[in-house]
Phi, psi and omega in degrees: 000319211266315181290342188279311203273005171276298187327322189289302128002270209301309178300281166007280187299340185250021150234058183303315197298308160010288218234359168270335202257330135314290167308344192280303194281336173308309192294286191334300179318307168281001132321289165252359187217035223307332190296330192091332203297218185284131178303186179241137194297343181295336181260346187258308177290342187251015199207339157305150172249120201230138164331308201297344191288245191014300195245018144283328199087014189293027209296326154341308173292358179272353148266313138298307236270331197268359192261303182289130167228156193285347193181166167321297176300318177279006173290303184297328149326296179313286164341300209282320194280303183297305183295337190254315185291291186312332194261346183264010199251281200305345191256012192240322183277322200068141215301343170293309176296284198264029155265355152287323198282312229261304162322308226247332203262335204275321181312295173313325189270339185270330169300297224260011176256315183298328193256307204285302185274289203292326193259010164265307165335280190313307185305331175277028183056044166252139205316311181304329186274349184296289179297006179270297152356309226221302151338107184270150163229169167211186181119168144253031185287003155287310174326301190308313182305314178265359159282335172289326184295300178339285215299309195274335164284351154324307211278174250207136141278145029252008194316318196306309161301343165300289183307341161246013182265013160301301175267305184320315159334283200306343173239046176230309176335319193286339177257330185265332185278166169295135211209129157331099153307132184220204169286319189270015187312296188305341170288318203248334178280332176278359144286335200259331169281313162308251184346304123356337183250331201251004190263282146344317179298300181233050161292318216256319208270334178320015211255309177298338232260170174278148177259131156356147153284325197261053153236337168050041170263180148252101180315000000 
């Protein structure tokens, strides 16, 4: 018992940001979604980040909004992806790198999709940027995306470009196959943009990051 709660004890200390960003969205969820099912569009509308918020000042939603998840499957996403990816990034990098990495690319990429895709769209009257505009989101799946970009600059060459030119594929795919126009088209092309931005961020911040001892290279 005393070997369980040191082991416990030792992670604890080298993923705090980990297991806080857990705690964050697990509280949210029973806040707003205590069932797990599909959250309520009342909580996406009252705690989502839509472009237009950004030159509202609603900057609070740049922060609710990556807390919140839509259903049972991205809560088992969310997990798997923040604890396995996120905790293995933090015991090797330290807690400072990827709470930069995890904060910082989903800021970036959702600011610079919003300045950059959506609010030039609106302005030139066109409908898709009207709903790109207006279209609430929620989620961290940019987080996610830059904590993986981390994870794959981590690796020993030559993996690490196998693996991102790998995810990188996987997310130019999400624009070229074919997909059902819905409602939710502006949600997944402005996810898709995001994701695209924040993959490269933190591909680019592994440079800060600590190198493996077993990877034994030379830059």
């Amino acid at each position: 018992m005393g070997a369980t709660l040191a082991l416990a004890g030792r992670i604890a200390r080298r993923i705090p940001f980990t297991l806080a960003m857990l705690v964050a969205i697990l509280l949210a969820a029973l806040a707003t979604n205590p069932s797990f099912g599909r959250i309520s569009e009342v909580w996406i509308q009252r705690l989502g980040y839509a472009p237009r918020d950004l030159f509202h000042l609603r900057l609070d939603r740049l922060v609710t909004s990556v807390l919140l998840i839509t259903n049972a499957r991205s809560y088992a996403q969310a997990f798997l992806t923040i604890g396995l990816v996120g905790g293995a990034c933090e015991w090797v990098t330290g807690t400072r790198l990827i709470a930069a990495v995890f904060w910082g690319t989903t800021l970036i990429a959702t600011i610079a999709e919003s300045v950059l895709v959506a609010a030039p769209l609106y302005a030139l009257g066109s409908s898709f940027g009207e709903s790109l505009y207006v279209t609430r989101d929620i989620g961290a799946s940019a987080s996610y995306f830059g904590c993986t970009g981390l994870a794959c600059a981590l690796l020993p060459k030559p993996w690490r470009w196998v693996a991102a030119g790998l995810v990188l594929a996987f997310l130019l795919s999400t624009f070229v196959l074919p997909t059902p126009v819905s409602t939710h088209t502006p949600v997944r092309w402005m996810d898709g943009i995001a994701h695209l931005i924040a993959f490269p961020l933190g591909l680019v911040s592994g440079r800060w990051g600590r190198k493996p001892v077993c990877c034994g290279e030379n830059e």
